[in-house]
C-alpha positions in Angstrom: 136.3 -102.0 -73.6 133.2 -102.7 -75.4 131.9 -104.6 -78.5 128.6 -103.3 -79.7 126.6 -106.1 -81.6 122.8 -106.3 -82.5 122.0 -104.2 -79.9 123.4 -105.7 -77.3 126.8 -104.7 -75.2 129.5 -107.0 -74.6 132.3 -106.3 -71.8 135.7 -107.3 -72.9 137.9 -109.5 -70.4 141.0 -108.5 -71.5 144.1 -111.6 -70.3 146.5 -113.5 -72.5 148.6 -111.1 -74.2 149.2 -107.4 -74.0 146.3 -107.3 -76.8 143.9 -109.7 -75.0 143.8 -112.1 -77.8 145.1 -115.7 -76.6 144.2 -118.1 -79.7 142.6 -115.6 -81.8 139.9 -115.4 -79.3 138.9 -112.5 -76.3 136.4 -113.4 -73.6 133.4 -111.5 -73.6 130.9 -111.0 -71.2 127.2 -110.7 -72.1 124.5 -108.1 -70.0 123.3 -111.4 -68.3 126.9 -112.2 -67.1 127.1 -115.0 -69.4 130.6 -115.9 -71.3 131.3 -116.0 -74.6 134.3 -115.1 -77.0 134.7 -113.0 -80.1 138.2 -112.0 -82.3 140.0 -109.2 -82.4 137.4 -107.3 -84.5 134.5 -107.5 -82.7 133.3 -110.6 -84.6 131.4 -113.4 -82.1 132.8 -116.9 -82.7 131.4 -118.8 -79.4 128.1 -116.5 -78.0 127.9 -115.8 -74.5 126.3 -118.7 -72.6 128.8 -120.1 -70.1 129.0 -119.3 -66.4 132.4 -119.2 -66.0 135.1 -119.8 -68.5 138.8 -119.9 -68.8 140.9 -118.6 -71.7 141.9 -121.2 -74.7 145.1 -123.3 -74.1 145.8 -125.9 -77.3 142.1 -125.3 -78.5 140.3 -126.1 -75.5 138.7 -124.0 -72.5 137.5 -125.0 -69.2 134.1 -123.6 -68.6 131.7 -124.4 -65.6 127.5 -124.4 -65.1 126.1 -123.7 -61.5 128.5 -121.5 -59.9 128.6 -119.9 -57.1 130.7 -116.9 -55.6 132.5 -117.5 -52.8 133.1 -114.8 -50.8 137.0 -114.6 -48.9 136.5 -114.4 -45.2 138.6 -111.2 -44.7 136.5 -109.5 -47.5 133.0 -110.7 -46.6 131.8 -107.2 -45.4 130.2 -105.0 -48.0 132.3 -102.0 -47.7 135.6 -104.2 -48.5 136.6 -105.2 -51.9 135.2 -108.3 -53.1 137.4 -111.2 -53.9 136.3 -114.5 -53.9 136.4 -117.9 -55.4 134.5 -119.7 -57.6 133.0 -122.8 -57.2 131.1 -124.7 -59.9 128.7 -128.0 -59.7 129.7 -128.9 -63.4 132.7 -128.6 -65.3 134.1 -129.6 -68.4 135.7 -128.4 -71.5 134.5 -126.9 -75.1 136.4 -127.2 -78.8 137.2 -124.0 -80.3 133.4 -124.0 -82.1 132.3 -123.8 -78.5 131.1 -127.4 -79.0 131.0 -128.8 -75.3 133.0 -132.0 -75.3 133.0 -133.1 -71.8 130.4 -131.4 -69.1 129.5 -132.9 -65.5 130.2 -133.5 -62.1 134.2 -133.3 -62.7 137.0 -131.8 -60.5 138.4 -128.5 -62.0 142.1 -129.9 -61.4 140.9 -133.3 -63.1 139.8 -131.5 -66.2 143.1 -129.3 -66.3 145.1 -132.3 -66.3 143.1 -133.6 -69.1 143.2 -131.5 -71.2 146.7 -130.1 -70.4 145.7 -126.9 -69.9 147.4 -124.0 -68.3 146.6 -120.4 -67.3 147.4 -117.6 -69.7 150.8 -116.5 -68.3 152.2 -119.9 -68.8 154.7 -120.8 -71.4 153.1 -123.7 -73.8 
């Protein structure tokens, strides 16, 4: 799924719900790979400028600056599929204005258990 805005394309990351809307917010991904989030008409409310972040859980999302893809060992070849982890020198957490809050050389466990957050599938 797309968003058209302004000219430029935005890829939809579709997780939370059936609908992908968790919060009133979907993840979007700019043509620079860069995270942002919009509602469910298109509209932006945080533009794409993260490296990596997660969904919204009680307001907040994790997000992460210099990150690095980690290739799995058994999928390191090019002709297998490519998972791998993620692995960020900062991370912290933004408001839902996308105001950063916290943003620095933190553990991504340390900040989940700050916040309280928990992935999308997870009851509240």
């Amino acid at each position: 799924m797309y968003i058209h805005s302004i000219s430029v394309v935005y890829t939809l990351f579709v997780y939370c719900s059936m609908l992908g809307v968790c919060e009133n917010k979907i993840r979007i991904i700019d043509s620079e790979d860069k995270i942002g989030f919009a509602n469910e008409y298109g509209k932006i409310l945080i533009k794409p400028q993260f490296e990596i972040a997660t969904s919204f859980h009680k307001g907040k999302a994790i997000v992460g600056e210099k990150c690095k893809k980690i290739p799995w060992d058994e999928h390191a070849k090019e002709g297998d599929c490519h998972h791998y982890s993620i692995v960020c020198e900062n991370q912290g957490f933004i408001n839902e204005n996308g105001e950063i809050l916290k943003l620095g050389k933190y553990q991504f466990e340390d900040i989940v258990n700050e916040i309280n957050w928990k992935p999308d599938d997870e009851e509240y």
